[in-house]
C-alpha positions as MATLAB code, in Angstrom:
seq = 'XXXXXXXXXXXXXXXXXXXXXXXXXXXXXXXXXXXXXXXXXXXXXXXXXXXXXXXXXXXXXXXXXXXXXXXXXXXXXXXXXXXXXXXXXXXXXXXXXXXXXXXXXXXXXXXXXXXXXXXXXXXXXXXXXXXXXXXXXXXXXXXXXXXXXXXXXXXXXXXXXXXXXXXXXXXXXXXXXXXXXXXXXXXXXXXXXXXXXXXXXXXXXXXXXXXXXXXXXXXXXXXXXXXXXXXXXXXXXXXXXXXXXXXXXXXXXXXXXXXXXXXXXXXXXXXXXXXXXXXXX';
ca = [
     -76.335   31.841  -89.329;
     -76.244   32.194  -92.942;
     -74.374   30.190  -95.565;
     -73.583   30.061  -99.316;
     -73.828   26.377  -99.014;
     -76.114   23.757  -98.582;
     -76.206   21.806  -94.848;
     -73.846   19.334  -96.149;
     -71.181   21.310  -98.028;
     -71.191   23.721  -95.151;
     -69.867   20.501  -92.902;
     -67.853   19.477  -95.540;
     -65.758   22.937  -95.965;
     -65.615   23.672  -92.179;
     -64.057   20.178  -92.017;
     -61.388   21.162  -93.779;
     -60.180   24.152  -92.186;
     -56.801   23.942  -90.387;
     -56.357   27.548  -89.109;
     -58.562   30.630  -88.360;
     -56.828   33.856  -89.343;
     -58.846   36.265  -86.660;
     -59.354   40.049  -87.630;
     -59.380   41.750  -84.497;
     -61.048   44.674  -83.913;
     -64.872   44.228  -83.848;
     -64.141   40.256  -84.185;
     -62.716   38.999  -80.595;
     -62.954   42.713  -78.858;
     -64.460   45.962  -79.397;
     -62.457   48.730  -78.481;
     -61.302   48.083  -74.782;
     -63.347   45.173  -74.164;
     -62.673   41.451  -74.997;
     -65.773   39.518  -76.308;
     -67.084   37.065  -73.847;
     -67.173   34.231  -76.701;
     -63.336   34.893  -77.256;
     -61.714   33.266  -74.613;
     -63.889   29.853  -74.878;
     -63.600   30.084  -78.711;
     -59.809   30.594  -78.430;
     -59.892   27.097  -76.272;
     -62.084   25.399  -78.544;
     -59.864   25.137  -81.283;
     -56.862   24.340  -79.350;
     -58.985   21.571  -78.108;
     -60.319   20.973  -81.973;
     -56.368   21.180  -82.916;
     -56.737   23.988  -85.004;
     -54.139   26.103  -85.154;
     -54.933   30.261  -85.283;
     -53.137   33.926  -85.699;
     -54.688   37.526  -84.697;
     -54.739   39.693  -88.096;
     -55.293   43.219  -87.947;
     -55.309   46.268  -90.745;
     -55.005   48.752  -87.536;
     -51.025   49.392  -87.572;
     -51.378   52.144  -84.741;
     -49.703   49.649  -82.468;
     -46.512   47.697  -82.218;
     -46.507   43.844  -82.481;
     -45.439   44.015  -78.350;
     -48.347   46.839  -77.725;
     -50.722   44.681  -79.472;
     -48.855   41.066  -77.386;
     -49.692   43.137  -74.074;
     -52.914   44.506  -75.024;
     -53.874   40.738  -75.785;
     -52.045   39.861  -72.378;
     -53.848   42.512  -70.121;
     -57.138   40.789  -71.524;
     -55.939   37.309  -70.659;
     -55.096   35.775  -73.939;
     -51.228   35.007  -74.341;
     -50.292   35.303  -77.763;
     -46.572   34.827  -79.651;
     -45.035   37.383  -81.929;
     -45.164   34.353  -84.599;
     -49.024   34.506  -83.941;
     -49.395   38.022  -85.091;
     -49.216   40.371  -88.250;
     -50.126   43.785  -88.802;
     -50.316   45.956  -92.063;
     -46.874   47.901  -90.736;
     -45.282   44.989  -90.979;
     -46.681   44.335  -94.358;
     -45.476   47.610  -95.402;
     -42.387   47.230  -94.136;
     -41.911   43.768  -96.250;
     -42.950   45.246  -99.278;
     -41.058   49.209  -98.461;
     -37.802   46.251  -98.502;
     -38.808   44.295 -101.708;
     -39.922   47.391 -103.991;
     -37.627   50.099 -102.764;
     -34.641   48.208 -101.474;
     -32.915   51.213 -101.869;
     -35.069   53.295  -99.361;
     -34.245   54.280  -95.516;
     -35.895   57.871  -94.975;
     -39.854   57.399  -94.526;
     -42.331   60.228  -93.799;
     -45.296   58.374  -91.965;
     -48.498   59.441  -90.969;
     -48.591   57.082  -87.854;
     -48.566   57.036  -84.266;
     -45.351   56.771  -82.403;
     -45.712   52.775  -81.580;
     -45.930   52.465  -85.189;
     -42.938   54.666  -85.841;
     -41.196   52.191  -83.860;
     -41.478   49.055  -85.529;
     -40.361   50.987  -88.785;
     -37.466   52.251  -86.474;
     -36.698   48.685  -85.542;
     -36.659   47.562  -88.863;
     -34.169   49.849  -90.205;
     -35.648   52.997  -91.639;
     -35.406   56.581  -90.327;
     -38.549   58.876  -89.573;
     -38.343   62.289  -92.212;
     -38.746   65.462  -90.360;
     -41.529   67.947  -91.832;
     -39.258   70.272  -93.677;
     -39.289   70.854  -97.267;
     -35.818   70.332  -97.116;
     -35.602   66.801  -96.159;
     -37.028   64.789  -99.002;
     -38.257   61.042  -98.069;
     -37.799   58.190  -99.926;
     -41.185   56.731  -99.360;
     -44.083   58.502  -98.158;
     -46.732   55.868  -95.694;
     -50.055   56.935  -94.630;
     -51.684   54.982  -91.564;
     -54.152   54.884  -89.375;
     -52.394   58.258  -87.187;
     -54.375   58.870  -83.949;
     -51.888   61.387  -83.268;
     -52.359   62.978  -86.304;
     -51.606   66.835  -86.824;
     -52.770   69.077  -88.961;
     -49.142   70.730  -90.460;
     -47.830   66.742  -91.035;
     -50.764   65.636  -93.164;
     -49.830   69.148  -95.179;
     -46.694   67.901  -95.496;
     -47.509   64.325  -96.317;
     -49.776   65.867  -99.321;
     -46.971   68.208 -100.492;
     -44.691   64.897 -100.917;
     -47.668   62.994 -102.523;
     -47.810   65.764 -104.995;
     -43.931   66.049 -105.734;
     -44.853   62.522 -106.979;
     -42.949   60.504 -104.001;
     -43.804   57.145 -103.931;
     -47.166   56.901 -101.836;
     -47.867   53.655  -99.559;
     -51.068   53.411  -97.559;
     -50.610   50.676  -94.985;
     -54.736   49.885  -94.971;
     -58.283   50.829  -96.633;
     -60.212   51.000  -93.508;
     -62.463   53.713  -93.437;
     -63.211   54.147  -89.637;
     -61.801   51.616  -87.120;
     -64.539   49.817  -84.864;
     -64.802   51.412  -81.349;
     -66.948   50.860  -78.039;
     -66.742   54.660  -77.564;
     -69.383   57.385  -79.193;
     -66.786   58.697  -81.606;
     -65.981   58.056  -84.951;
     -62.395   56.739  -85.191;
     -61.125   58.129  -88.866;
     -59.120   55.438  -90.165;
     -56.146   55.405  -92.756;
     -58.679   54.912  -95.999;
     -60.301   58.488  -94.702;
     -56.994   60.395  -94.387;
     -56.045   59.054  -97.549;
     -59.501   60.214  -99.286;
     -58.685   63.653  -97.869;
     -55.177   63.597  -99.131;
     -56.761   62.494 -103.132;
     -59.061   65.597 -102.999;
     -55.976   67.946 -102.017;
     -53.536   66.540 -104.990;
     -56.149   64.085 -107.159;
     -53.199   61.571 -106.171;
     -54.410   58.261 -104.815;
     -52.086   55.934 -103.120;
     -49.886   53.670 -105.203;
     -50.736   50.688 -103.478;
     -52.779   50.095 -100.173;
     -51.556   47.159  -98.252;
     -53.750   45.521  -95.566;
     -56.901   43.532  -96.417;
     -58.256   42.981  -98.871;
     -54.755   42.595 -100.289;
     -54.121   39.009  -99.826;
     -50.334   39.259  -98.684;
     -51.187   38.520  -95.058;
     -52.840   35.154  -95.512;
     -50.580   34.131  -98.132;
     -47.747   34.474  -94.970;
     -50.643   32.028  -92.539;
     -50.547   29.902  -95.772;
     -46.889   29.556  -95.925;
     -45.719   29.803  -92.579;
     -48.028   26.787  -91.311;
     -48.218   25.018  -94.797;
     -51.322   24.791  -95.351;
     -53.745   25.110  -98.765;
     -56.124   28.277  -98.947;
     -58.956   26.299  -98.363;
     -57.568   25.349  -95.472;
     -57.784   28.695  -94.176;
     -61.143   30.445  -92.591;
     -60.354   34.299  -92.286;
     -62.742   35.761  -89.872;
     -63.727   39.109  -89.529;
     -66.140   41.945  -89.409;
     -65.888   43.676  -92.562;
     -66.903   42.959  -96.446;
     -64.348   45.364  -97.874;
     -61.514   44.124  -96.164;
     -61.662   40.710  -94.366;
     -64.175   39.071  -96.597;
     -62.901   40.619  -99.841;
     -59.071   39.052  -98.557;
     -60.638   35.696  -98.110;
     -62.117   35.627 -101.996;
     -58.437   37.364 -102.958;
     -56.447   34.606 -101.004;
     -58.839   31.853 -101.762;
     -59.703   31.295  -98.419;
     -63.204   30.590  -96.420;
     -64.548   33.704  -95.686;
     -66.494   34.087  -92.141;
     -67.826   37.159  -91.665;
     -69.483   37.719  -88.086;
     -72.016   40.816  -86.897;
     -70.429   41.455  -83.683;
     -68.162   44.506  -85.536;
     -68.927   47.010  -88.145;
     -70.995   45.272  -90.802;
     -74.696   44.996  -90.155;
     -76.975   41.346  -91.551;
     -78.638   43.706  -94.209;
     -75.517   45.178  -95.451;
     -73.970   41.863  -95.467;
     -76.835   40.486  -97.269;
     -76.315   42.807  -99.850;
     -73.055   42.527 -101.011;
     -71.629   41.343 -104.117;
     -69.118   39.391 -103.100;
     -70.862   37.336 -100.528;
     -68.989   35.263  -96.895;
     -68.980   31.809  -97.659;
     -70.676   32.022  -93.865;
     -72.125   34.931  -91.841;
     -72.349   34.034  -87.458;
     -73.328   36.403  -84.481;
     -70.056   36.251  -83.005;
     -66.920   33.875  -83.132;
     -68.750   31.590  -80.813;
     -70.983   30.545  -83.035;
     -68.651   29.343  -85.372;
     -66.513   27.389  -82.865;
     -70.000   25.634  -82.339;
     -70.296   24.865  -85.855;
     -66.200   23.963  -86.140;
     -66.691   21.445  -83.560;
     -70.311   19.943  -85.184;
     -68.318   19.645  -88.556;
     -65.462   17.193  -86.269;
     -68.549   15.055  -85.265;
];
């Protein structure tokens, strides 16, 4: 355990907090497989009354793929208790281009379905069918003519969301998962365009919706994840307590080296349910 803060004002600030926001991957499972600190974490805070929500910058799945992917590892979540970066995109796609309906995506199909759902319709890959919106995601099912296309758009100068800045996503399996940040890099080189915006973390969008929906202050708030760039960076954007923990992506000397320092680096998620209930004592 490391901390920015003294003994005391550690206690003091892990007092305060009302509701973990919980990154996912590399932060309660890895991959396929749920953490064995999860569940009893999970329980500790509904014990501890704090209240909690599962973030994630991986929109590859629906919010009901990601419910029954939670469900088939035992936790039951609520649609309330979740937020992706799709459906970040899609809230911002509706507040910056009202006007829009025809999307070319770079997604999987479960992500092509909450956009579906919410309205808009998919572009085919034809020159002749001009998008309103291009969005570039984390696509597992990505093929080779569609990122073409995607880049041919980007360099007609359509407007260009990325739904995340993830480079790789965490994984159990000896691959390396390239994530939306990646395909976007490769799309740069090929036009020297970069993305208009990228939603996700760090962008602080998704806590400012924890902060509002269970009115609460940012300090309030301990975002917990695996990642400086994206989790920790979102908690010093949002104001929030950043709590980075090693079971993920980011190794103890990497984290010790960053700029932007957690406010408090644990093993696991466990570890800080330990210290959330010592702070109650």
């Amino acid at each position: 355990m490391r901390s920015v803060y003294n003994d005391e004002e550690l206690m003091r600030r892990l007092g305060d907090i009302r509701h973990v926001a919980l990154d996912m991957d590399g932060t309660i499972y890895m991959g396929g497989q749920l953490f064995d600190c999860t569940k009893p974490f999970l329980a500790r805070l509904k014990r501890l009354g704090i209240t909690y929500s599962f973030l994630t910058n991986n929109p590859s799945k629906s919010i009901a793929d990601y419910l029954a992917k939670l469900a088939a590892m035992g936790i039951e979540a609520s649609k309330e208790e979740m937020y992706t970066t799709a459906l970040a995109t899609i809230d911002y796609i509706r507040t910056t281009y009202p006007e829009a309906r025809r999307l070319f995506l770079l997604g999987t199909p479960s992500m092509q379905s909450e956009f579906r759902k919410a309205g808009y319709e998919v572009a085919e890959d034809s020159a002749a069918d001009r998008p309103d919106v291009v969005v570039v995601a984390f696509d597992m099912t990505l093929e080779y003519r569609r990122l073409c296309r995607a880049a041919w758009w980007v360099q007609q100068g359509v407007p260009y969301v990325a739904t995340n800045p993830d480079r790789v996503c965490p994984t159990d399996e000896e691959v390396v998962l390239v994530d939306c940040g990646s395909i976007c890099k490769c799309i740069e080189h090929a036009t020297g365009r970069q993305p208009d915006i990228t939603l996700g973390k760090p962008d602080p969008t998704m806590l400012t919706g924890v902060r509002q929906r269970y009115g609460l202050q940012p300090h309030q708030i301990a975002m917990v994840g695996d990642r400086i760039y994206t989790d920790i960076e979102m908690a010093h954007n949002a104001g929030a307590f950043g709590v980075l923990v090693l079971s993920g992506e980011t190794t103890d000397e990497v984290a010790a080296a960053a700029v932007k320092q957690p406010h408090l680096t644990v093993a696991n998620i466990g570890e800080l349910g330990e210290l959330l209930e010592n702070s109650r004592e």
